[in-house]
DRENDO-215531 format. One record per atom (N, C-alpha, C): x, y, z. Coordinates in steps of 0.001 Angstrom, whole numbers, padded with zeros to 6 digits, always signed. Example, Ala and Ser with C-alpha at 12.3 -4.5 7.8 and 13.67 -1.06 7.14 Angstrom:
% DRENDO-215531
+013190-005690+007800+012300-004500+007800+013200-003300+007800+012850-002250+007080+013670-001060+007140+012900+000030+007870
***
This chain:
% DRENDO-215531
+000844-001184+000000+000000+000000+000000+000884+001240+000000+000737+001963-001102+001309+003680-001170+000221+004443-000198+001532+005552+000780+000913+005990+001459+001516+007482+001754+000757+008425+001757+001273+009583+001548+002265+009771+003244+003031+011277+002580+003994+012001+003753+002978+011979+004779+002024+012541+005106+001176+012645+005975+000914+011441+006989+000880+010313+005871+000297+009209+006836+001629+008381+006990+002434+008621+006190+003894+007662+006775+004434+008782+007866+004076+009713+008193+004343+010318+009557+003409+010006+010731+002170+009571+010367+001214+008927+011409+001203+007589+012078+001932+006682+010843+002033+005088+011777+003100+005030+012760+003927+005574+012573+004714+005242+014094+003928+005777+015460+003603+007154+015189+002162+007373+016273+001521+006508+016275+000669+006196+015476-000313+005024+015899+000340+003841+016635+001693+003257+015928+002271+002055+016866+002544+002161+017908+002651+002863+018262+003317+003745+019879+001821+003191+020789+000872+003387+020289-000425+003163+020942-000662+002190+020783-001101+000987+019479-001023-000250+019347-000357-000337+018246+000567-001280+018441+001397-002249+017754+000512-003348+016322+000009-003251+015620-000881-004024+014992-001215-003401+013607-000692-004121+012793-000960-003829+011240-002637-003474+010939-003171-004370+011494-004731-004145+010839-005272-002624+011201-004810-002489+012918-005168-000693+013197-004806+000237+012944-003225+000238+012562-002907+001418+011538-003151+001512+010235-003541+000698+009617-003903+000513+008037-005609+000914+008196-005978+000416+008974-007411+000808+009478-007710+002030+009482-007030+002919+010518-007416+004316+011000-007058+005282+009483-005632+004967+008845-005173+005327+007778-006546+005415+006409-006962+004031+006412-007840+004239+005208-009023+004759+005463-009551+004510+006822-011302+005205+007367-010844+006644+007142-009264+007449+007403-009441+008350+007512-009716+009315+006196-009444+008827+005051-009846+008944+003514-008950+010179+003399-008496+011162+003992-007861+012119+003222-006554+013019+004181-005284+013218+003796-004692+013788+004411-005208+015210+005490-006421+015389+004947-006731+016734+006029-006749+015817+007540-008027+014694+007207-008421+013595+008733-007032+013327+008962-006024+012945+008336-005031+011954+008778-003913+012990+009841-003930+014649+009345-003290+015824+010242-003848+015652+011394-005239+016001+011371-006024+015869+012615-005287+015101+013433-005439+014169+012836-005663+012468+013636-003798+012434+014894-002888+013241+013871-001556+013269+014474-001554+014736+015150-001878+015744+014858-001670+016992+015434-002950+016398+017051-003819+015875+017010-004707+015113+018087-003269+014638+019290-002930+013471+018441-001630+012784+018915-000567+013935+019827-000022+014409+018816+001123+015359+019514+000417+016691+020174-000545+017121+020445-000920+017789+021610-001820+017160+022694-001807+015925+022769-002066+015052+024198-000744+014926+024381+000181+014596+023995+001664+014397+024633+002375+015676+025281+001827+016258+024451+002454+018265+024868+001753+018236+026095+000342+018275+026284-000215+018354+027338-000062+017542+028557+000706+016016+028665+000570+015126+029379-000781+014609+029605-000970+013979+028496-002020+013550+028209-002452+012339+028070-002877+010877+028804-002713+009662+028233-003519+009437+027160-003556+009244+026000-004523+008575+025028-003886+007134+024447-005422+006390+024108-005025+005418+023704-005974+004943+022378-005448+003572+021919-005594+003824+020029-007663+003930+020287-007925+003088+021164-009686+003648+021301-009898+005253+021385-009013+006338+022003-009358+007930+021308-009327+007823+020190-008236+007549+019396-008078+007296+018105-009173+006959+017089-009590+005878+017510-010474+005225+016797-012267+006278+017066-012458+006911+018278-013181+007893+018493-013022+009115+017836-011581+010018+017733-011824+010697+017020-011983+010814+015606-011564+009604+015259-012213+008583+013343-013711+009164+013247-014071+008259+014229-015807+008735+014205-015804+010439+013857-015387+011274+014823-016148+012417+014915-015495+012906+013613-014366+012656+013485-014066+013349+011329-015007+012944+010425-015707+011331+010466-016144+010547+009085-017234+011007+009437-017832+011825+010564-019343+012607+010939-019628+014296+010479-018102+014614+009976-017703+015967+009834-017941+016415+008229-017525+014913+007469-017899+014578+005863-018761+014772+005782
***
C-alpha cells in the first residue's frame, strides 16, 4: 500500500499506541484524506504536549467524529 507524507508520519504514532498492522492501516484508510489523517496526528502530539494519556480507542473515536464531519 502507497501511502502519503502525511500518513507515513502517522504510523509510528499510531504504533506507539497499538502495535498491529490491521489498526494502523485501518485508521489510515477510514481516515480517507490527508486533512483527517493531520487531525488524527496533530490530536496525537498535543495530548503528549499536554501530558495527556490517550489510547488507540481515542483514536479510533476521534475517526468517528471526522467521518461525521464529511
Amino acid at each position: 500500500m502507497k501511502y502519503s507524507s502525511a500518513a507515513k508520519k502517522l504510523i509510528p504514532k499510531l504504533r506507539k499506541l497499538w502495535d498491529n498492522d490491521d489498526y494502523v492501516k485501518g485508521i489510515i484508510t477510514f481516515a480517507k484524506s490527508d486533512k483527517n489523517i493531520i487531525k488524527i496526528s496533530h490530536f496525537i502530539d498535543m495530548s503528549h504536549h499536554m501530558g495527556k494519556k490517550i489510547t488507540a480507542d481515542d483514536i479510533s473515536y476521534l475517526l468517528e467524529v471526522l467521518e461525521n464531519e464529511s
